[in-house]
N, C-alpha and C positions, 0 to 999 in steps of 0.2 A: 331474104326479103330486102334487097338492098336494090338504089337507086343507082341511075348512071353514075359514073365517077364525076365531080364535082371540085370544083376550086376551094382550097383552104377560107374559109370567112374568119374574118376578124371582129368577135364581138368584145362592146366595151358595154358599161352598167352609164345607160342613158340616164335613166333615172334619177340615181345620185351624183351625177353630172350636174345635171340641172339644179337638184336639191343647196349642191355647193355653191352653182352661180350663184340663183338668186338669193342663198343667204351672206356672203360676201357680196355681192351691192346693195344687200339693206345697211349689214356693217357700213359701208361705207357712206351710206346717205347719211344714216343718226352721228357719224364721227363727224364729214364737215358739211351734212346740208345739200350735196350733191349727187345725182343720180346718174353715174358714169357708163358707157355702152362697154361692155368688157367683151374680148376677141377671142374667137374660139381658141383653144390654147394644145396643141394636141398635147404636150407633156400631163397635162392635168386629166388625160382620161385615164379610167382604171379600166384595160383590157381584162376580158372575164378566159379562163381558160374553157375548152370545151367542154371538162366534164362539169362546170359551173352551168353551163348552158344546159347540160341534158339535164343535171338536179331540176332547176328551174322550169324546164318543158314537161317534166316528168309530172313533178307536183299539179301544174297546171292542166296534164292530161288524166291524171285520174281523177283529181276535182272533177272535171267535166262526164267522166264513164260514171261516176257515184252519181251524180246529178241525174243523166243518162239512164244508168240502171231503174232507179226510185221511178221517176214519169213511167219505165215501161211496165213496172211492179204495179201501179196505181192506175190501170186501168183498168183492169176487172180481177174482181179475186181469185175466181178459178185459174187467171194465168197468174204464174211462179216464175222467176227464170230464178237459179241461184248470182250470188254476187261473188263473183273472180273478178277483181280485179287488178290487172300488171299492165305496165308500160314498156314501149319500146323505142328510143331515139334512133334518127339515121347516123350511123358513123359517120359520115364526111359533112351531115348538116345538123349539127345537135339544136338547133329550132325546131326542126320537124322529127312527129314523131307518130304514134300511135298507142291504141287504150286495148287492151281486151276487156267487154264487160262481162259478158256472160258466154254460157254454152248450156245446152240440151240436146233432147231429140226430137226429130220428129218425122212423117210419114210424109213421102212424095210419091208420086204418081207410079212411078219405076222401082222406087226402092222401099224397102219395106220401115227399115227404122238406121234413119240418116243420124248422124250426130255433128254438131255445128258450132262455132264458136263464133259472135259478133263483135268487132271492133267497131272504132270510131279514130280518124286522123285528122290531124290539123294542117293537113294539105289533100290535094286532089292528084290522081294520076291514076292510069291505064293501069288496070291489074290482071291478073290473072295467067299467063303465056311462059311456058318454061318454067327455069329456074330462077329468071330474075321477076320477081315477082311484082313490084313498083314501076311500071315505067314512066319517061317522059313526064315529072312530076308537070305541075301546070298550075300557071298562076290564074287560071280561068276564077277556081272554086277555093274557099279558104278552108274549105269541110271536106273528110269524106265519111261515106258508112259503108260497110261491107258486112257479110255472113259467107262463112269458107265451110264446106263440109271437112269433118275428119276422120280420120282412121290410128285405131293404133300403128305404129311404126316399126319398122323389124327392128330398131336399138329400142331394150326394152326402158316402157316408163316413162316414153318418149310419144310425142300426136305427130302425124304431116297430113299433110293434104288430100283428100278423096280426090280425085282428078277424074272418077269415072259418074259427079254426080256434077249439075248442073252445068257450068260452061267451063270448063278446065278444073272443077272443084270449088266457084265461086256461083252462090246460091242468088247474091242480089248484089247489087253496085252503085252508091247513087251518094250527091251531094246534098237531096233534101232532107233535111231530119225529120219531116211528116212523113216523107213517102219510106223512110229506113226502121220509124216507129211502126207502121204501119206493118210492115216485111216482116219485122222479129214477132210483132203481136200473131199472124197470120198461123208462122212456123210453132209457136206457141200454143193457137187453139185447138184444141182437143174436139171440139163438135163444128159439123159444118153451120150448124146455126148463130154459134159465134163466129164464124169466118164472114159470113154474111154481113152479122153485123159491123163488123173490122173494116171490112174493103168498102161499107158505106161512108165512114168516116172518110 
């Protein structure tokens, strides 16, 4: 699941960058009284290394698949999904990344009992085609949501890809979080009477 190859980034901790300016120009108004404009300084930035970057993207993306998960538990009790939740950074851009929240099963039109796991990413891109599974990420969308069908794997203990259920193995594709809620509650209900109800929402 990796993205086109991509230029080395250099990130640095903005944050306490800032936190330093502005507490050294306060120092320095209460010493003589004057509020001085201070010049970007590059030696004063702290470059973060990349795997500082994935820590950070990481925390941040399962914070958001727990949040994630609870909304789509707390729509009606008969649906359950369990809570899996893991993260995945891109190697060459540790900003972006991806959640898995949950997985089950459930019954499609062709196949009798699919099994599925939903993510959620903090970038947008074409998915699904080959072996590179990420394309052409895209600053269009800041979101994505997806549902991949799976199967076990011939190394055992291991999941890949269904490729022979929906569009190359990818069940639904989309940057709205209504219409991604909407997709996993669907996969989720059990009677067509609540499916009714779901796709009225």
């Amino acid at each position: 699941m990796l993205p086109n190859p991509a230029p080395k980034f250099r990130y640095y901790d903005a944050v306490a960058y800032k936190r330093s300016q502005r507490g050294a120009a306060y120092t320095d108004y209460l010493r003589t009284g004057k509020l001085e404009r201070r010049t970007w300084n590059e030696s004063e930035k702290r470059y973060l290394t990349y795997r500082e970057v994935a820590e950070h993207t990481g925390k941040k993306l399962e914070q958001a698949g727990t949040v994630t998960h609870e909304r789509i538990n707390g729509f009606h009790r008969s649906i359950r999904f369990p809570k899996l939740i893991f993260h995945r950074t891109l190697a060459s851009m540790p900003h972006l990344g991806y959640c898995h929240v949950t997985v089950s099963n459930t019954r499609l039109p062709q196949h009798e009992n699919v099994q599925w796991s939903f993510y959620m990413a903090n970038f947008y891109s074409e998915i699904g085609e080959g072996e590179r599974f990420f394309r052409s990420i895209s600053p269009k969308f800041r979101r994505m949501y997806f549902a991949i069908a799976i199967r076990p794997s011939e190394i055992e203990g291991r999941l890949e890809i269904d490729r022979k259920v929906g569009e190359d193995g990818v069940l639904f594709h989309t940057h709205d979080p209504e219409e991604a809620m909407r997709n996993v509650l669907l996969l989720g209900a059990r009677t067509e009477e609540l499916r009714k109800i779901i796709r009225a929402i």
